[in-house]
mmJSON file of the N, C-alpha and C atoms, coordinates in Angstrom:
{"data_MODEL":{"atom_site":{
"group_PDB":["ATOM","ATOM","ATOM","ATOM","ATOM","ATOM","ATOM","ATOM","ATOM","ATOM","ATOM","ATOM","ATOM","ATOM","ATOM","ATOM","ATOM","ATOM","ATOM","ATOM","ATOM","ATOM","ATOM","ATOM","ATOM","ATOM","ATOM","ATOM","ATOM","ATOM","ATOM","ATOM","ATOM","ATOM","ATOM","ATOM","ATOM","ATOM","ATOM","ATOM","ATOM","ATOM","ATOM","ATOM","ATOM","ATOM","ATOM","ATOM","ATOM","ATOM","ATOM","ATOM","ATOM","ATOM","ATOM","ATOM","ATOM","ATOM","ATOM","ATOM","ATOM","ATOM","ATOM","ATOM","ATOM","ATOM","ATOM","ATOM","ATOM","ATOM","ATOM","ATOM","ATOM","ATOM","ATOM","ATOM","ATOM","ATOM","ATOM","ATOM","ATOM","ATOM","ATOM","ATOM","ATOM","ATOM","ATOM","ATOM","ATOM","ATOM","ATOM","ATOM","ATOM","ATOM","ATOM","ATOM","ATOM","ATOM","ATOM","ATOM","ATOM","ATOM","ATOM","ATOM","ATOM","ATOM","ATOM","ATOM","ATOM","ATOM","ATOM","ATOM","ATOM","ATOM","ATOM","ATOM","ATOM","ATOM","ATOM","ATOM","ATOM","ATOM","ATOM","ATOM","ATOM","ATOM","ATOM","ATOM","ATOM","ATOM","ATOM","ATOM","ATOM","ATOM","ATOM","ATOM","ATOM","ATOM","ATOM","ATOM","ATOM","ATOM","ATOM","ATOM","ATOM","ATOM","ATOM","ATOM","ATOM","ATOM","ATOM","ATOM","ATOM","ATOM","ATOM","ATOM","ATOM","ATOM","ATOM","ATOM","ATOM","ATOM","ATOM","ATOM","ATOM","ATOM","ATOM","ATOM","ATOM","ATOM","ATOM","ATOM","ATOM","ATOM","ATOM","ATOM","ATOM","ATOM","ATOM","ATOM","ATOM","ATOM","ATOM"],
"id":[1,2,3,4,5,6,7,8,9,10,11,12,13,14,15,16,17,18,19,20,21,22,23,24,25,26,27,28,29,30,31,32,33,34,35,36,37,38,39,40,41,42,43,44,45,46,47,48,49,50,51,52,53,54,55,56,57,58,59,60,61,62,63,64,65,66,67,68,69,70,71,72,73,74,75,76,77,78,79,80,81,82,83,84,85,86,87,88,89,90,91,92,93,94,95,96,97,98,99,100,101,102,103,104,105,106,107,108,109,110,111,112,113,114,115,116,117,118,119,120,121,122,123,124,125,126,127,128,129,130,131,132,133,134,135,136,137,138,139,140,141,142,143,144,145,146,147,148,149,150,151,152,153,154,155,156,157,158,159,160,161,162,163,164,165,166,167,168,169,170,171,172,173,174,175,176,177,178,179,180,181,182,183],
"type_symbol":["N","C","C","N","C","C","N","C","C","N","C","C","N","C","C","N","C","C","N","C","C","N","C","C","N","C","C","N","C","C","N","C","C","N","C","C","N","C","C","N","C","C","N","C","C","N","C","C","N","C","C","N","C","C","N","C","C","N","C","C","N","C","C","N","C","C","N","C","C","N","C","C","N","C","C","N","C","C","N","C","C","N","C","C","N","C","C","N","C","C","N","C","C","N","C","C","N","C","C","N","C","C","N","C","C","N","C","C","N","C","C","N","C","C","N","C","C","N","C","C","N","C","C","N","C","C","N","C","C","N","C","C","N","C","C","N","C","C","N","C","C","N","C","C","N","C","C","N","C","C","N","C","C","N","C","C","N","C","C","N","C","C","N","C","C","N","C","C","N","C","C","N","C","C","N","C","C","N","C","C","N","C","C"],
"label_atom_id":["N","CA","C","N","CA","C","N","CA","C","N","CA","C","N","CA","C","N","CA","C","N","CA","C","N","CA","C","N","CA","C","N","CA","C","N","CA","C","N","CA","C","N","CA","C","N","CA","C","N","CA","C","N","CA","C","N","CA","C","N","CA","C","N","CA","C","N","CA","C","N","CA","C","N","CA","C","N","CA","C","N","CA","C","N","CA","C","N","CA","C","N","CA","C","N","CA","C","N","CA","C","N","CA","C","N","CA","C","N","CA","C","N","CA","C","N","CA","C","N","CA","C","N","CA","C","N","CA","C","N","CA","C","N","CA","C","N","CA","C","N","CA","C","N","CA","C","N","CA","C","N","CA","C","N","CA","C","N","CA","C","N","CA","C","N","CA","C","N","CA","C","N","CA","C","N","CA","C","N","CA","C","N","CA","C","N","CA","C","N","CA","C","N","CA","C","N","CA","C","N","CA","C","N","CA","C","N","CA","C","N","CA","C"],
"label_alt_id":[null,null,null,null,null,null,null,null,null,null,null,null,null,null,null,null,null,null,null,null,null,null,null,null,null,null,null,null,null,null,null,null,null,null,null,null,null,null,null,null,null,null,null,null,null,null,null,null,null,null,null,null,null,null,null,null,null,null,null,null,null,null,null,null,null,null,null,null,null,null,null,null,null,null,null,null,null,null,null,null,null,null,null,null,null,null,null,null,null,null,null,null,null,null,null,null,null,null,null,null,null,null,null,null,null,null,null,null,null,null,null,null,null,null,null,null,null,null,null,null,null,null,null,null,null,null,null,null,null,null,null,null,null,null,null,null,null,null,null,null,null,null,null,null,null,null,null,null,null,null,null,null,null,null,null,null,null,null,null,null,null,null,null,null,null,null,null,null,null,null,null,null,null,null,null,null,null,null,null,null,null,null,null],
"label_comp_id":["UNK","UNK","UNK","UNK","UNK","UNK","UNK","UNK","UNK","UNK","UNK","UNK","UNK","UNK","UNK","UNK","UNK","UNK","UNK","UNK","UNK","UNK","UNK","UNK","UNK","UNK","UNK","UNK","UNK","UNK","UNK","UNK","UNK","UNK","UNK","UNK","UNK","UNK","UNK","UNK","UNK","UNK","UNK","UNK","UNK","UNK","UNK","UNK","UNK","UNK","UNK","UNK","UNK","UNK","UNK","UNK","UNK","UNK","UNK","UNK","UNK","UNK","UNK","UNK","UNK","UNK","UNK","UNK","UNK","UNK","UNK","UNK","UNK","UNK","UNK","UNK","UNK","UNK","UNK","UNK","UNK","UNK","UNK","UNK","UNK","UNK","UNK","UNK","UNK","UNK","UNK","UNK","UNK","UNK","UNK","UNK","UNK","UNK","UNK","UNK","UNK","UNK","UNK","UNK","UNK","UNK","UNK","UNK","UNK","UNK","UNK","UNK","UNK","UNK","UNK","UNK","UNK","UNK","UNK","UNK","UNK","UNK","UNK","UNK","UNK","UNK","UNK","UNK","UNK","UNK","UNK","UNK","UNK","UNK","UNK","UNK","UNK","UNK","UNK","UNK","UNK","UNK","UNK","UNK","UNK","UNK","UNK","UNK","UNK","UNK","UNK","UNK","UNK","UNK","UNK","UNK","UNK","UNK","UNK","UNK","UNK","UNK","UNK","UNK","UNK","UNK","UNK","UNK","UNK","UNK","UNK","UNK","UNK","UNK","UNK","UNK","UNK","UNK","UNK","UNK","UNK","UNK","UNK"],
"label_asym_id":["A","A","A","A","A","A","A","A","A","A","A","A","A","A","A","A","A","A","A","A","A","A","A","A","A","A","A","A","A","A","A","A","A","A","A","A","A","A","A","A","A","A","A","A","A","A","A","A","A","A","A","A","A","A","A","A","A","A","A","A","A","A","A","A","A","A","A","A","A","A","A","A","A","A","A","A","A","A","A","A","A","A","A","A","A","A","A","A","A","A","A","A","A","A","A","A","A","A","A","A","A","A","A","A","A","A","A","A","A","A","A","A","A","A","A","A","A","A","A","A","A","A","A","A","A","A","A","A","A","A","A","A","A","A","A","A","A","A","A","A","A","A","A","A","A","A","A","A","A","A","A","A","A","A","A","A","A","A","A","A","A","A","A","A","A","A","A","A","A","A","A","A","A","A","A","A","A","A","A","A","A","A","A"],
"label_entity_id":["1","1","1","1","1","1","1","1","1","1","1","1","1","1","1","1","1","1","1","1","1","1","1","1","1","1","1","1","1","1","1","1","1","1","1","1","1","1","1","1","1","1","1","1","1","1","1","1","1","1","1","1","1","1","1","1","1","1","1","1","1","1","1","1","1","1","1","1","1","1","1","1","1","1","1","1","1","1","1","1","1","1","1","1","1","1","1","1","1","1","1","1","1","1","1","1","1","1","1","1","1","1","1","1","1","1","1","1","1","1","1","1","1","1","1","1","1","1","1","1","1","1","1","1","1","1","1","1","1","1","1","1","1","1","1","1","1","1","1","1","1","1","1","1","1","1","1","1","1","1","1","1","1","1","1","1","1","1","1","1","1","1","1","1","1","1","1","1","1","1","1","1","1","1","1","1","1","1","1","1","1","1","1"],
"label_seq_id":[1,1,1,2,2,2,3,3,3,4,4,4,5,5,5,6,6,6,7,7,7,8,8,8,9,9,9,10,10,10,11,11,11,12,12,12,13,13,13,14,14,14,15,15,15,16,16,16,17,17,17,18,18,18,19,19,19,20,20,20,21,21,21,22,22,22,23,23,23,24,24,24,25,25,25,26,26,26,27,27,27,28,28,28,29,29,29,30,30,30,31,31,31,32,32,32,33,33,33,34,34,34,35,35,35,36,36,36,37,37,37,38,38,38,39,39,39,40,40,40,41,41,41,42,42,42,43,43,43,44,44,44,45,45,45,46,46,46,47,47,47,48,48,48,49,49,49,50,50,50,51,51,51,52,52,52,53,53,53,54,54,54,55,55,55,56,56,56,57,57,57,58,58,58,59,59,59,60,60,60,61,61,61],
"pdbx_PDB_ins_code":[null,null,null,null,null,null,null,null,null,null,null,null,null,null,null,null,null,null,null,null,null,null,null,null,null,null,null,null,null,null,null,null,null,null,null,null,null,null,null,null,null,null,null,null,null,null,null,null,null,null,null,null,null,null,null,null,null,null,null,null,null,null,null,null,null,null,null,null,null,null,null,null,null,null,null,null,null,null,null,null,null,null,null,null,null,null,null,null,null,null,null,null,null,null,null,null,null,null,null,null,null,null,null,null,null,null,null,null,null,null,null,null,null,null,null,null,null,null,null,null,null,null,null,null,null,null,null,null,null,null,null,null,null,null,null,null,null,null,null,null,null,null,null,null,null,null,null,null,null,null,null,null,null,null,null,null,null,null,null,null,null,null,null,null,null,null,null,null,null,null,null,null,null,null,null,null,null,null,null,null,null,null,null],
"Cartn_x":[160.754,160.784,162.083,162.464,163.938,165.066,164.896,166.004,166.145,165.168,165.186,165.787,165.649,165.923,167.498,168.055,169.434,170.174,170.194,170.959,171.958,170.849,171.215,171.809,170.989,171.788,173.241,173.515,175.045,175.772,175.146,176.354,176.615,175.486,175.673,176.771,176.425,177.48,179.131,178.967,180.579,181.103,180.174,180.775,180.577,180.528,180.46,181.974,182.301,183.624,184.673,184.41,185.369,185.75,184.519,185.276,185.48,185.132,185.627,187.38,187.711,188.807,189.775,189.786,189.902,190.061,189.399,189.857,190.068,191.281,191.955,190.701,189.615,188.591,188.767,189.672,189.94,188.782,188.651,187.564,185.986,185.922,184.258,184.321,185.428,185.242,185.269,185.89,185.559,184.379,183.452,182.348,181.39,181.499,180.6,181.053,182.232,182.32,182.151,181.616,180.949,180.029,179.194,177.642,177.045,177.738,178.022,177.705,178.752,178.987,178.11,177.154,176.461,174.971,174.588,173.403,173.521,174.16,174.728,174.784,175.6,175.187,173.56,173.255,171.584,171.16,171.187,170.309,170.612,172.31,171.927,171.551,171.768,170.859,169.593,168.965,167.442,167.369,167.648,166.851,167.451,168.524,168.612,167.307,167.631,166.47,165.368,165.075,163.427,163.584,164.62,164.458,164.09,164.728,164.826,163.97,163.087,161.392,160.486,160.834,159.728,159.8,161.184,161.361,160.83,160.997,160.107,158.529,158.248,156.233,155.699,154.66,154.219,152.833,153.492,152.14,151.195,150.778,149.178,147.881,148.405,147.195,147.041],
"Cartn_y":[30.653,32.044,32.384,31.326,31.365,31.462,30.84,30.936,31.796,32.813,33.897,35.042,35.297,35.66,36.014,34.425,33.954,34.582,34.125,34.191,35.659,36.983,38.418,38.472,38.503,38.464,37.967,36.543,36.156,37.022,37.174,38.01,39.564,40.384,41.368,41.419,40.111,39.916,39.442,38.808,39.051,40.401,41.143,42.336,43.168,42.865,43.974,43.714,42.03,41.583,41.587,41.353,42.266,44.027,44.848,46.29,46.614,45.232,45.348,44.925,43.864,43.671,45.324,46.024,46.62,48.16,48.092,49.004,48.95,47.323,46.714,46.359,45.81,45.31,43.993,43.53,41.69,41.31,41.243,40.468,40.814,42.119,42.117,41.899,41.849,41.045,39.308,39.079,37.726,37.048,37.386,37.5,37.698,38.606,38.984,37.623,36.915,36.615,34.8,34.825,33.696,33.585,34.734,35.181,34.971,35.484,35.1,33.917,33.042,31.634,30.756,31.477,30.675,30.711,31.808,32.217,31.614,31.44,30.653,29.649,28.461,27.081,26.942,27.653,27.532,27.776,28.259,27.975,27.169,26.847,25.935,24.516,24.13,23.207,22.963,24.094,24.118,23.758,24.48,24.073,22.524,22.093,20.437,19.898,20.088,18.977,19.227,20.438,20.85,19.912,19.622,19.533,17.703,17.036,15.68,15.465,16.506,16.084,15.976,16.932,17.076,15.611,15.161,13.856,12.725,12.852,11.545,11.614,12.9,12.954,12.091,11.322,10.718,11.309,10.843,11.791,12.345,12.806,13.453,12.775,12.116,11.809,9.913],
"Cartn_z":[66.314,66.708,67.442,68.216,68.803,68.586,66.984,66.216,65.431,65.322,64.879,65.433,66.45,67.241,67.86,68.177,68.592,67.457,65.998,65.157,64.8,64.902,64.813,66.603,67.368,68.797,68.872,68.138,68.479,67.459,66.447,65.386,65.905,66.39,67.246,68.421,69.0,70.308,70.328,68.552,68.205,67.379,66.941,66.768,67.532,68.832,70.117,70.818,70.78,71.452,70.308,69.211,68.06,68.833,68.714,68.599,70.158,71.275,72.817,72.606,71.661,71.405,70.954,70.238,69.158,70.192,71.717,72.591,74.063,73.517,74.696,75.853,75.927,76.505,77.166,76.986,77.013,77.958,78.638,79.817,79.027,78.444,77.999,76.991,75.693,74.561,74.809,75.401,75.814,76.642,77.378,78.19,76.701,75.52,74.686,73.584,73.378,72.492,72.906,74.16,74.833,74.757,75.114,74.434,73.663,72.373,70.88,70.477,70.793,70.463,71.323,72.442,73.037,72.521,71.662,71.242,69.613,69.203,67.688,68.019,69.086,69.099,69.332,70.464,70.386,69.288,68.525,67.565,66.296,66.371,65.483,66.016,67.573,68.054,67.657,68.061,68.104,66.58,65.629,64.307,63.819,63.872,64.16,64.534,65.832,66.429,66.219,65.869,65.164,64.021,62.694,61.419,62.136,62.741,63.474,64.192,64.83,65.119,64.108,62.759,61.672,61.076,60.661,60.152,60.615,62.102,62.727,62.9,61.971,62.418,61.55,61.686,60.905,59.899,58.941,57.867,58.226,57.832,58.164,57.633,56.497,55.685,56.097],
"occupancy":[1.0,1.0,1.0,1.0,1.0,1.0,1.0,1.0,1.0,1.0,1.0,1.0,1.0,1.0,1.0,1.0,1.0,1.0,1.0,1.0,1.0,1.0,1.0,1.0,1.0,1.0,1.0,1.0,1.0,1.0,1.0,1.0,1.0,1.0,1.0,1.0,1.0,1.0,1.0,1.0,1.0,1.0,1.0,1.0,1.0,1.0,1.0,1.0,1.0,1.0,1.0,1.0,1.0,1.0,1.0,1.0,1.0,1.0,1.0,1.0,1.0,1.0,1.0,1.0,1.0,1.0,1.0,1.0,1.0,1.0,1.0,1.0,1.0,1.0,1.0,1.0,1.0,1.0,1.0,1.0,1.0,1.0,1.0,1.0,1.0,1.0,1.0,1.0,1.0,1.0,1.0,1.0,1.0,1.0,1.0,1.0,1.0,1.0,1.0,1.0,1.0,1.0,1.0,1.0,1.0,1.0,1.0,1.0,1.0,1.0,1.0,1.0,1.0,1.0,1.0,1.0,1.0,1.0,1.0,1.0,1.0,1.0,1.0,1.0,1.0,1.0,1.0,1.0,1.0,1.0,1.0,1.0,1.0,1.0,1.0,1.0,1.0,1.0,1.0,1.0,1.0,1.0,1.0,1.0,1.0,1.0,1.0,1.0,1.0,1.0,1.0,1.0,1.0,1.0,1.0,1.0,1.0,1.0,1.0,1.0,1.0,1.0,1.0,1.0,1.0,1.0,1.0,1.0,1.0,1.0,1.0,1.0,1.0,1.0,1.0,1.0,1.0,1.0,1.0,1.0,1.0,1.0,1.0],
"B_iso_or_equiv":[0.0,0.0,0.0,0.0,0.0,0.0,0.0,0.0,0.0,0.0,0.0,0.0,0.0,0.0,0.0,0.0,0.0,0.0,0.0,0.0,0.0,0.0,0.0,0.0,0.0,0.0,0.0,0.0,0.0,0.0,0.0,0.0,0.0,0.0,0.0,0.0,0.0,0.0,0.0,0.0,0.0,0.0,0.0,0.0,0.0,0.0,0.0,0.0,0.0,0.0,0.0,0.0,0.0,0.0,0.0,0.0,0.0,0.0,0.0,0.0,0.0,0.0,0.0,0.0,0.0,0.0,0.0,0.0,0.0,0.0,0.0,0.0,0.0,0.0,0.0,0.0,0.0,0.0,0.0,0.0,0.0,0.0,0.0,0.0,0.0,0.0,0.0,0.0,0.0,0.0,0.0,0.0,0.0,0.0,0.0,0.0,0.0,0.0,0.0,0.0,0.0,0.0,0.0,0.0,0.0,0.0,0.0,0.0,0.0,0.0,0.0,0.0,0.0,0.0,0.0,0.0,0.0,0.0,0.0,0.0,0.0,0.0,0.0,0.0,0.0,0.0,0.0,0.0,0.0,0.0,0.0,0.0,0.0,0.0,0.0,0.0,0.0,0.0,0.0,0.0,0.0,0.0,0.0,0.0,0.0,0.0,0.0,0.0,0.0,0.0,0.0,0.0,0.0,0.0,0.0,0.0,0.0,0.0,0.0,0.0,0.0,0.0,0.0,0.0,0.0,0.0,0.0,0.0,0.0,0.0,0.0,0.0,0.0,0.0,0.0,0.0,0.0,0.0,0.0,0.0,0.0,0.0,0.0],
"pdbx_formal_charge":[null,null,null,null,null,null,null,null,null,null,null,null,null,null,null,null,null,null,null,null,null,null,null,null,null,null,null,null,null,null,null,null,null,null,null,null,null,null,null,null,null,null,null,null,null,null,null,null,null,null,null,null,null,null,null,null,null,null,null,null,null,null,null,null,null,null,null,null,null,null,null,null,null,null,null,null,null,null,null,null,null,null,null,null,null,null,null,null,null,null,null,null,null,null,null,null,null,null,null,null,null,null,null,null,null,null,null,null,null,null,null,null,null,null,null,null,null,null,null,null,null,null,null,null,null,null,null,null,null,null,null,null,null,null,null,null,null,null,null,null,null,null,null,null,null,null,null,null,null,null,null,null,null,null,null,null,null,null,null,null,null,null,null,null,null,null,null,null,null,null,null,null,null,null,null,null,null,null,null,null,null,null,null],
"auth_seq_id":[1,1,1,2,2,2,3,3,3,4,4,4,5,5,5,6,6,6,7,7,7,8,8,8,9,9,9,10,10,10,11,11,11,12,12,12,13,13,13,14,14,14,15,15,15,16,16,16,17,17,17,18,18,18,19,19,19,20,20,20,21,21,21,22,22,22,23,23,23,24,24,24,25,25,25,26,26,26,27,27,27,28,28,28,29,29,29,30,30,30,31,31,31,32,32,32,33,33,33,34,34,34,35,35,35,36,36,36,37,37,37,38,38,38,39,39,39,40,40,40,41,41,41,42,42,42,43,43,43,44,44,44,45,45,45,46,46,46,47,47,47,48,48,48,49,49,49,50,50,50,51,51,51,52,52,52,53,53,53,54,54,54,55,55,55,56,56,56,57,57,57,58,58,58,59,59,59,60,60,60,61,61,61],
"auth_comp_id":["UNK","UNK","UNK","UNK","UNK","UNK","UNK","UNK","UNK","UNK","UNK","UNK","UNK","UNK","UNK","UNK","UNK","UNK","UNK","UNK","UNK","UNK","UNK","UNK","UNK","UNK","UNK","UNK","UNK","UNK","UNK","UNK","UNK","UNK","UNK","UNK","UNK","UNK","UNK","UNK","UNK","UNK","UNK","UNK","UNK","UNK","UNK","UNK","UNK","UNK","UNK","UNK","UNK","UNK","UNK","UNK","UNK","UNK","UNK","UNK","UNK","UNK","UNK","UNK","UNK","UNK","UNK","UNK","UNK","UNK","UNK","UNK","UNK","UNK","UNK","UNK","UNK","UNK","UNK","UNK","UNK","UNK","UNK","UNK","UNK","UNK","UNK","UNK","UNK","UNK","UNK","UNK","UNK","UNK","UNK","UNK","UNK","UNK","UNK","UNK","UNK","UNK","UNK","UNK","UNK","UNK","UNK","UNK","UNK","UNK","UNK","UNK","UNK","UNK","UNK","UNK","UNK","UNK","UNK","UNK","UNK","UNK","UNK","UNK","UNK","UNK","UNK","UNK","UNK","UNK","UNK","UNK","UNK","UNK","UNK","UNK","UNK","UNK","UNK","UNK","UNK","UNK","UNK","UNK","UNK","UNK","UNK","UNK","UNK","UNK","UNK","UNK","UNK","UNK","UNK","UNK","UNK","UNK","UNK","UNK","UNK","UNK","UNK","UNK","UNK","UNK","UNK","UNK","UNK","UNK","UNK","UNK","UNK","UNK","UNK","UNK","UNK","UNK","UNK","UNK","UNK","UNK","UNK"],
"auth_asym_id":["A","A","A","A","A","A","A","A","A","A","A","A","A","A","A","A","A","A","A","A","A","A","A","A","A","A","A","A","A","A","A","A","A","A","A","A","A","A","A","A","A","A","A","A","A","A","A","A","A","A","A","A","A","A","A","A","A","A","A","A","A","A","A","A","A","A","A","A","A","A","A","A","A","A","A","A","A","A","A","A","A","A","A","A","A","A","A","A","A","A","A","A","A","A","A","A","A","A","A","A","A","A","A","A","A","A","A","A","A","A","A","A","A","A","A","A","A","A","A","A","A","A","A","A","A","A","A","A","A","A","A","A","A","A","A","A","A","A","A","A","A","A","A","A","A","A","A","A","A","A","A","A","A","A","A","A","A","A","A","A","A","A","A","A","A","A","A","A","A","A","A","A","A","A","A","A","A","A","A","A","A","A","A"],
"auth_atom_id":["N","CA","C","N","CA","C","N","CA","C","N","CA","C","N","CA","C","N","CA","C","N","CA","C","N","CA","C","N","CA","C","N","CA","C","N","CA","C","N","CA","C","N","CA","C","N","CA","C","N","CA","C","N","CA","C","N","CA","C","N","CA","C","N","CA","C","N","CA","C","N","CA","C","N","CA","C","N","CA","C","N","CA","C","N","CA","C","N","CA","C","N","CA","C","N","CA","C","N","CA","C","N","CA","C","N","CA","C","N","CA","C","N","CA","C","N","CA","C","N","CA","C","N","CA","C","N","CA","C","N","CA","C","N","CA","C","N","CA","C","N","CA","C","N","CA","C","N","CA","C","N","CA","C","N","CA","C","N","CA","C","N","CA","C","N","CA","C","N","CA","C","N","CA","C","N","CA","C","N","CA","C","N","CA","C","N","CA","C","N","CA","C","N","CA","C","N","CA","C","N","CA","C","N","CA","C","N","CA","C","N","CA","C"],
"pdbx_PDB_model_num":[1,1,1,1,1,1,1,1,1,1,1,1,1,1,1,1,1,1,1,1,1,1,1,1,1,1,1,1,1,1,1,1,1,1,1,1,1,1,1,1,1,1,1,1,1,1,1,1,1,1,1,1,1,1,1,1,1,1,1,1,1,1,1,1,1,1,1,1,1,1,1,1,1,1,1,1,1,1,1,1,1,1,1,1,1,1,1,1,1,1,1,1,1,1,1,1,1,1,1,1,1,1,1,1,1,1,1,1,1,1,1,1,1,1,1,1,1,1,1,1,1,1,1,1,1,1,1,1,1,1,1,1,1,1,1,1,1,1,1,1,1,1,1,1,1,1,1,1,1,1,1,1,1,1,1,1,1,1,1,1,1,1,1,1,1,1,1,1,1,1,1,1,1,1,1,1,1,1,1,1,1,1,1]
}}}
């Protein structure tokens, strides 16, 4: 659900520090484009180690 989530949030938050760039913003395009890149590693963390918990479950049957 988290990674659902993160994925539109960071791409939002680099096209917020894109058009903060775009009207001389430097400090809040950068603050947004930290944001960004911090809500995009989270989630591609999270679904890693989700895919690397599923692998180690042991069958069901």
């Amino acid at each position: 659900m988290i990674i659902i989530l993160f994925i539109p949030l960071g791409i939002l938050c680099l096209i917020i520090s894109y058009l903060g760039l775009r009207r001389n913003r430097k400090r809040h395009a950068l603050v947004c484009a930290m944001m960004g890149l911090f809500f995009l590693g989270v989630a591609a963390a999270l679904s890693y180690w989700t895919s690397i918990l599923i692998e180690k479950m042991p069958p069901l049957s």
